[in-house]
Structures are given as C-alpha cells and as structure tokens.
N, C-alpha and C positions, 0 to 999 in steps of 0.2 A: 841360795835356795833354788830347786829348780822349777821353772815356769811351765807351766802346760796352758793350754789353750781348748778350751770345752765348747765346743759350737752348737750343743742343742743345751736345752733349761733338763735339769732333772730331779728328780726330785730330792725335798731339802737334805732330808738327812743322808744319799750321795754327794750333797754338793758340801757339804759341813765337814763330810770325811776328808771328800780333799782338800778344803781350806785349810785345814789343819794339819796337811802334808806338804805341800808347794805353792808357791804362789800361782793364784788360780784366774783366769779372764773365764771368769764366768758369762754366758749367754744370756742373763737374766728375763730377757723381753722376748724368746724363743723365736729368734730372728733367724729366716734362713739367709745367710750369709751367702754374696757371689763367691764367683771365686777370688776377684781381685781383693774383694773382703778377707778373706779365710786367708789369704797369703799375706797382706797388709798385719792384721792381726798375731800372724804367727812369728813375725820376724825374729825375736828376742826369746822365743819361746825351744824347750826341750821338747814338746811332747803334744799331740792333738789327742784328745779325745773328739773323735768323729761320730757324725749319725750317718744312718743310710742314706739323703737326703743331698747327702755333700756333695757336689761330683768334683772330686780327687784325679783325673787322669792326669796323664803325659804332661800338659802343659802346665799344670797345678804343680805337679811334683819339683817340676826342674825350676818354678820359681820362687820355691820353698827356700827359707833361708836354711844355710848347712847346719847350722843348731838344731833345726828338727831331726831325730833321732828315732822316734816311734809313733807312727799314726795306730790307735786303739779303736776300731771301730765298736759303737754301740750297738752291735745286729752279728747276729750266726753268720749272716751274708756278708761280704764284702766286693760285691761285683761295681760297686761305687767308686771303688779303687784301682787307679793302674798297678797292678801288682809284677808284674815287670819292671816299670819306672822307678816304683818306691826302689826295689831291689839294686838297680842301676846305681838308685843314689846313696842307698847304704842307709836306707828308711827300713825298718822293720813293722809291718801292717800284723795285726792281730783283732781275733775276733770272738765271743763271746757265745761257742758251742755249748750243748748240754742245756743249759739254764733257761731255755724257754722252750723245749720239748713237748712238755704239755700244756701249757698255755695256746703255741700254736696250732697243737690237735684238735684242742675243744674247738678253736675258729675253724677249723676245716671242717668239723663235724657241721657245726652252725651252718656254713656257707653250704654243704650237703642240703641239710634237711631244709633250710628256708629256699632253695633255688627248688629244691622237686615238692614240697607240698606248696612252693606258689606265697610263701610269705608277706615279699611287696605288695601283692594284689591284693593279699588279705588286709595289710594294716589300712590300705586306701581304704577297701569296701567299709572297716566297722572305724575309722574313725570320721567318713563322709554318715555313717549310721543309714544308710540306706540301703544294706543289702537282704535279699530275700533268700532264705535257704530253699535249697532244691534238691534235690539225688544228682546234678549235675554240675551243680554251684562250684568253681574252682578246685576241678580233678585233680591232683596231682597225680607223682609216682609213688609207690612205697617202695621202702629202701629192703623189707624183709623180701629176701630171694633177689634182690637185683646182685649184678655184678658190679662190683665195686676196680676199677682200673687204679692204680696208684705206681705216679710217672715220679720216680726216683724215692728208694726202700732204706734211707737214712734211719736217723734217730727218728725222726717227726714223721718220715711215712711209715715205721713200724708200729709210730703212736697212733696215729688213725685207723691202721688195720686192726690195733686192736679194738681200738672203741666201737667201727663199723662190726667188729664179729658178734658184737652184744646186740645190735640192731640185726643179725641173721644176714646179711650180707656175704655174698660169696667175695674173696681176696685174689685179685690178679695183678702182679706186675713189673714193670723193666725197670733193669737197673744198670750200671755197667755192667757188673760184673752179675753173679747168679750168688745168693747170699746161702751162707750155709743153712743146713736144716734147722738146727734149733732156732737161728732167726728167723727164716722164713714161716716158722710158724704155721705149716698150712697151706700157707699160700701160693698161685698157681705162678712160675714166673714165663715170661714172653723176654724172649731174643729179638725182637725188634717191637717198635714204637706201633708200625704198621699190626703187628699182630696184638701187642695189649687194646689199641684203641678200639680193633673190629669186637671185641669181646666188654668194653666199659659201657653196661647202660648208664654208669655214671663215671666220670675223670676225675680222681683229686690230683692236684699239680704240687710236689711236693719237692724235685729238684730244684737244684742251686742252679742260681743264672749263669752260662760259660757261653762261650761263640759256637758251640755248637745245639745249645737250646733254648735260642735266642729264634723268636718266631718258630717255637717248637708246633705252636697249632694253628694252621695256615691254612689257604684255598685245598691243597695238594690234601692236607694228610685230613681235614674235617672230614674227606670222602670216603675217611675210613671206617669213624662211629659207626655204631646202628644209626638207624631214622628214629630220632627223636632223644639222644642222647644228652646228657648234663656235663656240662667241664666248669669244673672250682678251680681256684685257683689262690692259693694260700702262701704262694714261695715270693715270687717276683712276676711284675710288671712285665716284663722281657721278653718271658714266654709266650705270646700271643700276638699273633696280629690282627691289630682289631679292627679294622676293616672287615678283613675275610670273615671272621667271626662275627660282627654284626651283622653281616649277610646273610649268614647259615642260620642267624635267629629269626630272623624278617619272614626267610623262606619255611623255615617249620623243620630245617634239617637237624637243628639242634635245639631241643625242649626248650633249654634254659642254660644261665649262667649263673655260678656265685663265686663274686668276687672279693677278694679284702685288697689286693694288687695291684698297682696301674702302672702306665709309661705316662714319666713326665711327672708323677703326684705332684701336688694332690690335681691336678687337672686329669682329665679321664675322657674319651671319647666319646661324642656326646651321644652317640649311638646307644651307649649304653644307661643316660638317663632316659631314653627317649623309649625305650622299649620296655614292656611291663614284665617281661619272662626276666631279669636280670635281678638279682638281690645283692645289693653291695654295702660293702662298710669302711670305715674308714682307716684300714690298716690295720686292725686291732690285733693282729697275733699274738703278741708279746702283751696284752694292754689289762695285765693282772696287776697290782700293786706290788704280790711277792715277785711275781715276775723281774718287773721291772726295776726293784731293788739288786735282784740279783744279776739283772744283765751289767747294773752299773760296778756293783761291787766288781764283779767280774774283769770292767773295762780298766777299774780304777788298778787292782790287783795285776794285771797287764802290766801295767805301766810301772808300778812300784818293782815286780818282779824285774822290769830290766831297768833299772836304774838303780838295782842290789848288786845285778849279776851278771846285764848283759847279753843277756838271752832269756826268752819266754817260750812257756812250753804251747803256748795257742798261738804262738808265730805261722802267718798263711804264705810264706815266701820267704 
C-alpha cells in the first residue's frame, strides 16, 4: 500500500477518504513541521500532501528520500516550493486551481471594504462603547466611482472585478499578457505596474508570488498611487515590503491597508498591528467549509491521479 505523508490537519472527512486509500501519517495536532521534521517523516513515504506553510526549497528536496514521487500542494500557490529542484529530482509538485476562486474573492472584497470604511477602528470604538457619532466620526472612502487597480487578471482577479462592478467601481489592470475581450470584461488594462498603480484609488493584489513580484510594492513604486490610496492584498505575503509600506501609512501616503497575507505567517510586522489604518485577518481566503473540502479532494485526487497514471493534469513543473 502506498504511504503519503499529510502535514497540515484537514478536515475529517478529507482525512477518512484517504485513510481508506493509503496508508496515511496524518498531522493530527496541526503541528507546523521544520523541515528536518518533514524530511525525517517522509522517508518511507510515496507522496506529501503539503500546506503553503511548508517551506519545500532546494535543500528540503534533495533530502527528500527517493521514494517521494509527488509533493500535492494544499493552495493554488505553490511558491513554498522549489519547483526547479522538485523537477531535478523527478518530484512532481501539483496544486489545487479553480476550487477556491470564489472563496478567495469574497476575502478581497472584505479586505476592500473593511480597509476603506475604516472597520478596525470601528470594531475598537463600539466594543470600548464609547463612541460619539459626528458628521466626521470615522470618514472613510466609498468604493461607488473609485477606481479599482487589480495587479494580476487570473481566475480570482476576474472574480473580484466582477463583484467590485456590483459596488460601481471603475476596473483597471496588469497582467502579463493583455486578456481577450470577453475576459476583460470592460475592463481598462495598463502595460505597466507604474501606469495601473498611478490610476488605483484602491489596489487588490491578486497575482501569484514569482521573483519577479516579489516586493512588487516597494519605497520606488508607493510613489506611484494617488495620495491617499488603499492596497489589499489577498495573493501572498511576498508581494510587499513592509517596511516601505509601513511608512507610507505613518506618512498619510497611503490611506490604508487590508491584508489576509504576510511574510513569515503567521508573524507579521509589527507595524502593522501598530497602526490603526490597517485591517487584517488571518489568511482566510480559502476558509469556506465547501471551500476547503474541495481544495482537499482536489489535493487527494492529485495524488491518486498519478499513482493510476503517472502523470496529473494540475502538475506546476
């Protein structure tokens, strides 16, 4: 029977399907495993079911025993993974597209609307019960007639342009490449970073983490926003350097943040508990129940797929 090795807890009736397929090292206590862990663990084993959490590089992979055959990431993302190295070893890395589409949108939507009406502040003022209503009391922006920036026009950033178009919301944004009409739906695209950003009175961050948008918002390109602009961030961690970005909130250059994403999770800079413009949560994109059944059936179905065939068609390398 074959072994796999699951390193996050999920839930039961994911884990019950595969107990009854392979023999399974279940995570039971949702322990984040080092790596000496995750490699110690996997010796004997065919197969990882991975979280985003994991971090899988270069030196992980090569101490991987050759039994490992498939790392199955639980995430659309896989920037957790050396996906070169897997490749080198003749590890096949797969990921989990489609199935949280909309899950993720509703959190971008959320991270929108709580970072520009000012949500944080809200919840302090009425659960302290001490605030007084004014005509001034906690302004925010309204989303009807802003320009809405959306930095990478996937599945998940066409999901939010469309939910932003029900809020009146103008659609602007970069992609690689320029998407056809019927996807674009309307919407206005920009040939560089530099010209979506000068146009976002608000930024959803909707690309995948790669080395090239990696500290995609930075001292250099914040100078591009309007004054007073919003950037969400719903994708990854990666994206951001949050220093520079703490600073552009301190100063007043940038309204606000909403975040569900960090570098390092779950630790986060502390700048950004420190400041009252920021509305954060704790990952929750994916954090549907249907959701997250299907990310796993997904992961588990990966897995069974090559170990019928040999090949998987959500293979990322």
């Amino acid at each position: 029977m074959k072994k796999v090795l699951v390193t996050t807890k999920l839930l039961k009736l994911n884990e019950d399907r595969m107990s009854k397929l392979w023999n399974v090292k279940l995570n039971l206590n949702n322990e984040i495993y080092s790596q000496n862990k995750l490699i110690e663990l996997s010796k004997d084993c065919d197969a990882i079911l991975s979280s985003i959490v994991d971090k899988i590089d270069e030196f992980t992979i090569n101490k991987l025993s050759n039994s490992v055959k498939i790392i199955s990431n639980f995430a659309v993302g896989f920037g957790n993974i050396d996906i070169k190295a897997a490749k080198e070893k003749n590890i096949i890395v797969t990921n989990t597209p489609d199935v949280l589409t909309s899950a993720t949108a509703e959190i971008a939507m959320l991270l929108i609307l709580g970072a520009a009406r000012r949500a944080s502040e809200g919840i302090k003022w009425a659960r302290n019960k001490n605030w007084k209503w004014s005509a001034d009391f906690l302004i925010g922006k309204q989303l009807e007639g802003s320009r809405l920036g959306i930095l990478g026009m996937g599945r998940i950033g066409r999901a939010v342009a469309l939910r932003a178009k029900a809020f009146g919301m103008q659609i602007h944004y970069h992609n690689r490449s320029r998407l056809k009409t019927d996807l674009e739906a309307g919407a206005n695209y920009h040939d560089s970073i530099q010209s979506l950003f000068s146009v976002s009175d608000i930024l959803s961050i909707n690309c995948p983490a790669t080395p090239e948008t990696t500290n995609i918002i930075n001292k250099k390109t914040l100078k591009f926003f309007p004054e007073g602009a919003i950037i969400t961030n719903s994708a990854r961690g990666d994206m951001i350097d949050d220093e520079a970005t703490v600073k552009a909130l301190i100063s007043g250059r940038i309204f606000a943040l909403g975040l569900d994403v960090y570098k390092g999770e779950p630790n986060m800079h502390p700048g950004y508990l420190n400041q009252p413009n920021v509305f954060i949560l704790p990952h929750l994109g994916s954090a549907t129940k249907k959701t997250r059944i299907a990310m796993a059936d997904l992961a588990i179905n990966n897995i069974e797929e090559y170990f019928k065939t040999g090949h998987c068609k959500n293979m990322v390398n």
